[in-house]
C-alpha positions as CSV (number, residue, x, y, z in Angstrom):
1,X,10.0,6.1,23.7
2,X,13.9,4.8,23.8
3,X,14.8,4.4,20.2
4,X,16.3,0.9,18.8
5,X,19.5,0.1,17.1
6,X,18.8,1.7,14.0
7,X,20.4,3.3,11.1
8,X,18.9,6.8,10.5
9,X,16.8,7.8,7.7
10,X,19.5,9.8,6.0
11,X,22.0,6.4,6.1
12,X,19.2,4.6,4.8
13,X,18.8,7.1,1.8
14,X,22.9,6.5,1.6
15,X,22.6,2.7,1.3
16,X,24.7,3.2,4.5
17,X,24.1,1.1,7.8
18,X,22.5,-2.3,9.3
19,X,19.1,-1.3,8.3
20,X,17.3,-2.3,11.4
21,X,15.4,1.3,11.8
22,X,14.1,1.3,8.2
23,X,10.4,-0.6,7.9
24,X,10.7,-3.5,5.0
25,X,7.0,-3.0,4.2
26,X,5.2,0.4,4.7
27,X,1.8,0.8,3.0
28,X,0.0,3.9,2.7
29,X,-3.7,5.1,3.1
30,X,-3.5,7.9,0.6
31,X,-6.2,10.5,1.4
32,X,-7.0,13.9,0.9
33,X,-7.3,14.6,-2.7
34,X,-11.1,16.5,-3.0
35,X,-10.2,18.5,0.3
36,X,-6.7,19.7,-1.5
37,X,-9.0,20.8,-4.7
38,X,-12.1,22.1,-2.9
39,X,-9.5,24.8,-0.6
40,X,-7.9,25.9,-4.0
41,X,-11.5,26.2,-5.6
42,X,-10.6,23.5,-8.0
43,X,-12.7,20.8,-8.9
44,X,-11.6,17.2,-7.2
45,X,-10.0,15.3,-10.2
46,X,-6.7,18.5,-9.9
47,X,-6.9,16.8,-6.7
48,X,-6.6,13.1,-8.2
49,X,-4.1,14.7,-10.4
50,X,-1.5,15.5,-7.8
51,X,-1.9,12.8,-5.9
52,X,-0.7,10.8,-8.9
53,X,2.2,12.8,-8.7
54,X,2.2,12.3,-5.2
55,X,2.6,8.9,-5.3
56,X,5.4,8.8,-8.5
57,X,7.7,10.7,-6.1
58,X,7.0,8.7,-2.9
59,X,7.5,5.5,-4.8
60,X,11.2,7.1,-5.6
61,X,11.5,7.8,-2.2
62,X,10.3,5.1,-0.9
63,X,13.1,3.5,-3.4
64,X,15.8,5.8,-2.3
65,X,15.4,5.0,1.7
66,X,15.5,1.2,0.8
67,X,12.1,0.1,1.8
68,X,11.3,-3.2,0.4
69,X,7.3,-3.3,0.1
70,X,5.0,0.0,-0.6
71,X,1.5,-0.9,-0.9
72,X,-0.5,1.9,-2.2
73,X,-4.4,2.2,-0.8
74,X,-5.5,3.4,-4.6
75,X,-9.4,2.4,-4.7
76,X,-11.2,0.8,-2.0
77,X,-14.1,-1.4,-3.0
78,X,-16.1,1.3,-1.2
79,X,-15.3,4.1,-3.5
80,X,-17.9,3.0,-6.0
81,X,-20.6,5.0,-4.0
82,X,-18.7,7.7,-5.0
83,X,-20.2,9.7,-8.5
84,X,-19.9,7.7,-11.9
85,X,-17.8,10.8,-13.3
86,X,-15.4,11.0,-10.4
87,X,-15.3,7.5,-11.0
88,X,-14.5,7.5,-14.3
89,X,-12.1,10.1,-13.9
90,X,-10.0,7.9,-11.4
91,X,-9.8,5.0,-13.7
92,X,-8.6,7.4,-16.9
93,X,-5.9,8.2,-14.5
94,X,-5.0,4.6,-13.8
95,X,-5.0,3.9,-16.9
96,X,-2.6,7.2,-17.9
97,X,0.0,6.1,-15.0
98,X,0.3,2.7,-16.2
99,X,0.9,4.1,-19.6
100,X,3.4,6.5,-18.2
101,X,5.1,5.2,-16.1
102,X,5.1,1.4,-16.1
103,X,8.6,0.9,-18.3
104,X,10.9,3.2,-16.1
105,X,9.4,1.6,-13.1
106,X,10.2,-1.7,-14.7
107,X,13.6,-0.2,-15.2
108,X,14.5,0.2,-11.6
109,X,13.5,-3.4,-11.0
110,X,10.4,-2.6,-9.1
111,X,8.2,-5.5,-9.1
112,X,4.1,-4.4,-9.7
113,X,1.7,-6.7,-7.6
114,X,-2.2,-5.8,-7.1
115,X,-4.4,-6.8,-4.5
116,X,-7.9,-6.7,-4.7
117,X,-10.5,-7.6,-7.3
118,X,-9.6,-5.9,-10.0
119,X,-11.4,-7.6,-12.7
120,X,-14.1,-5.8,-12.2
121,X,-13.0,-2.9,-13.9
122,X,-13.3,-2.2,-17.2
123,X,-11.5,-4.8,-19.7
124,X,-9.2,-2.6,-20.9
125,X,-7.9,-1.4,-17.5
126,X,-8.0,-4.9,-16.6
127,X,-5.6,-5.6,-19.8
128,X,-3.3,-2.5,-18.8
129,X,-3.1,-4.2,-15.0
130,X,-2.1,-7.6,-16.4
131,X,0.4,-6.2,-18.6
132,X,2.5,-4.3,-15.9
133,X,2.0,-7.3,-13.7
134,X,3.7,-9.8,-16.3
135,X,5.9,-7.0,-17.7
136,X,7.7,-6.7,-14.3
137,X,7.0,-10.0,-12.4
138,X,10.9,-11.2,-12.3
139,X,12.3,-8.4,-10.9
140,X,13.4,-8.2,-7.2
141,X,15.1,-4.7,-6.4
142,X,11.7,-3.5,-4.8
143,X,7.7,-3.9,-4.9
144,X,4.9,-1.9,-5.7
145,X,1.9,-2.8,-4.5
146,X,-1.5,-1.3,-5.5
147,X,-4.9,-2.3,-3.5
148,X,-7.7,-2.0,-6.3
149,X,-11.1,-2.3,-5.8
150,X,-9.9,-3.7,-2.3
151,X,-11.6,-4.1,1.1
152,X,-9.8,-6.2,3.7
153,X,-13.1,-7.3,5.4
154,X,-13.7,-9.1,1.9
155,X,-10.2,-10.1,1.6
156,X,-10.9,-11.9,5.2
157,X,-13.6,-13.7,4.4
158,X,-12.8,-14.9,0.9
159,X,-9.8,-16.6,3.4
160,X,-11.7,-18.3,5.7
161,X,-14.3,-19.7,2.9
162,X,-11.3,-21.3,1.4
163,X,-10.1,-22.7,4.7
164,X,-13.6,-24.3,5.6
165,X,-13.7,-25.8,2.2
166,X,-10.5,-27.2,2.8
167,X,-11.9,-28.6,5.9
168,X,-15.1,-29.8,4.6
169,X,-13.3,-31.8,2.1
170,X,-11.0,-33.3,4.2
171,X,-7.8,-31.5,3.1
172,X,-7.6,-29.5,6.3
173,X,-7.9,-29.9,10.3
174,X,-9.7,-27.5,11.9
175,X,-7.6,-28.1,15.0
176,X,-4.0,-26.9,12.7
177,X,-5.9,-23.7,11.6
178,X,-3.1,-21.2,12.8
179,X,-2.4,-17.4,12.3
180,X,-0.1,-18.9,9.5
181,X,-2.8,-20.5,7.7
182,X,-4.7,-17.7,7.8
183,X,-1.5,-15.6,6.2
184,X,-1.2,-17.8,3.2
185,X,-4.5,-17.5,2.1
186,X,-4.6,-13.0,2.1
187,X,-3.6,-11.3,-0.9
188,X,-0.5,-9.9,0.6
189,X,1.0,-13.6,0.9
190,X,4.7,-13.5,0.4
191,X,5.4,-10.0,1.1
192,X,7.2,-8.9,4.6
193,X,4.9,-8.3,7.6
194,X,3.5,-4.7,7.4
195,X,5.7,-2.4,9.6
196,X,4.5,1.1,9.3
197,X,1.1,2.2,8.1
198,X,0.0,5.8,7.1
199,X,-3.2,7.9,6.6
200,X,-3.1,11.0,5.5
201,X,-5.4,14.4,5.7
202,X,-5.9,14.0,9.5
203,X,-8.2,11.2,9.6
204,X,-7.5,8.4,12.4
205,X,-9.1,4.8,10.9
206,X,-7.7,2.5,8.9
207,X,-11.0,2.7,6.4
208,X,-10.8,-1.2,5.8
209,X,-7.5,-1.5,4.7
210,X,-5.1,-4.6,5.9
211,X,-6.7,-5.1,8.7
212,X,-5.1,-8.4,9.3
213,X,-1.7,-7.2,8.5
214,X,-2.0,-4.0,11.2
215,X,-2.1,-6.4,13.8
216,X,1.5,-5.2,15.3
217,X,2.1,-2.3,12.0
218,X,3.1,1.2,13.8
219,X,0.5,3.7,12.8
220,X,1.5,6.9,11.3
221,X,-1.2,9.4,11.4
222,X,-0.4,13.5,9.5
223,X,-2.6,16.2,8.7
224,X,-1.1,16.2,5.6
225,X,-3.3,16.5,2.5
226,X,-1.8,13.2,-0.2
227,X,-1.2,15.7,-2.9
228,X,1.2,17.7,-0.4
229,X,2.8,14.4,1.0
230,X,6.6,14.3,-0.5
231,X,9.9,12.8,0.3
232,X,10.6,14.6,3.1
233,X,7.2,13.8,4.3
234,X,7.8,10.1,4.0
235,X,10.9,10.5,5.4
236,X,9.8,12.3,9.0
237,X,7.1,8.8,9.2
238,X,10.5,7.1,8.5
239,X,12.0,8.9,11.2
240,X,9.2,8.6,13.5
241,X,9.3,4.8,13.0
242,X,12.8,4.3,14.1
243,X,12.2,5.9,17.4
244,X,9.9,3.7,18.4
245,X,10.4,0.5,20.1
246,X,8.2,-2.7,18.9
247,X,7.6,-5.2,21.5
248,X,4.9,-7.4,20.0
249,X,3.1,-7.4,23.1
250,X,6.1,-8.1,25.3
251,X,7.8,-6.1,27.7
């Protein structure tokens, strides 16, 4: 593929160049936490364990290569088939990463915004969630997004119900329904168009996240385990990205 104008990852990590090579949005399908216990014989929250740690230094990365938008796949509103412990588990860590690290997030100006339904979790969580919301909602250096409870197929549909209720009472024409319309009513409304998407562990589907907002995302797909994914990990996606030449179905 013949590369495009870019500035290369290590410029971006230098605040150096045009910036054209680095994606503005790049949201991340974090998988492989039970199969990184289960080979070292450890039982799968170790595995939820380093993925949070994971993510805390891909978030820096991401930070550090000037990406504007990382949208974090944390629990899909599929993963409640999963046991009531493991679940339970997960939302103890949630609610210890909020705790730990919501004020020096809020200290490099990253911005926290959640998409998804999460008011179905406990109240307390819920509490902790609104509270690093509000706590960082004015600043602008970079945003964090977590999907919780999230499914985009849902997230579709709860868009087009509120478009054919605007129709039906007479605030909307059918005929002016555009892509656009269809934009401002997803949960990711206001962020940049999602440029790079990546899945971890080896697996090759998008498991119902932003389906929408794939429509023209490169896809990034590693055999990298999440708990093993680091900065140098995001940075060879990075990499990969900027040699690759988007032509949004033109020539």
């Amino acid at each position: 593929m013949t590369a495009e104008p870019a500035r290369s990852v290590d410029d971006a990590a230098a605040g150096t160049g045009s910036g054209a090579g680095v994606p503005r949005h790049v949201a991340i399908i974090m998988d492989g936490n039970g199969r990184w216990a289960q080979r070292r014989g450890l039982p799968r929250i170790a595995g939820h364990r380093k993925g949070i740690e994971a993510a805390r230094s891909v978030v820096k990365a991401a930070g550090a290569l000037g990406i504007e938008v990382l949208t974090l796949y944390a629990f899909s509103s599929e993963n409640w088939s999963r046991p009531a412990a493991e679940i339970a588990d997960l939302m103890d860590l949630l609610r210890r990463f909020i705790r730990k690290e919501l004020e020096a997030l809020a200290g490099e100006g990253i911005r926290i915004r959640v998409i998804g339904d999460y008011q179905a979790f406990e109240p307390d969580v819920v509490e902790l969630i609104d509270g690093a919301i509000a706590r960082t909602a004015d600043n602008s250096k970079a945003t964090l997004v977590v999907a919780l409870n999230y499914g985009s197929q849902s997230e579709i549909t709860q868009a087009m119900r509120a478009i054919a209720h605007d129709v039906a009472q007479g605030r909307a024409d059918a005929a002016d329904i555009t892509a656009s319309t269809i934009d401002s009513r997803l949960s990711t409304n206001g962020l940049p168009p999602l440029d790079l998407l990546i899945r971890t562990s080896g697996e090759c589907r998008l498991s119902n996240f932003l389906l929408w907002q794939a429509a023209y995302a490169e896809l990034y797909f590693t055999d990298t385990l999440w708990p093993d994914f680091d900065e140098q990990a995001l940075r060879d996606a990075v990499g990969d990205f900027a040699r690759r030449e988007r032509r949004y179905g033109g020539l």
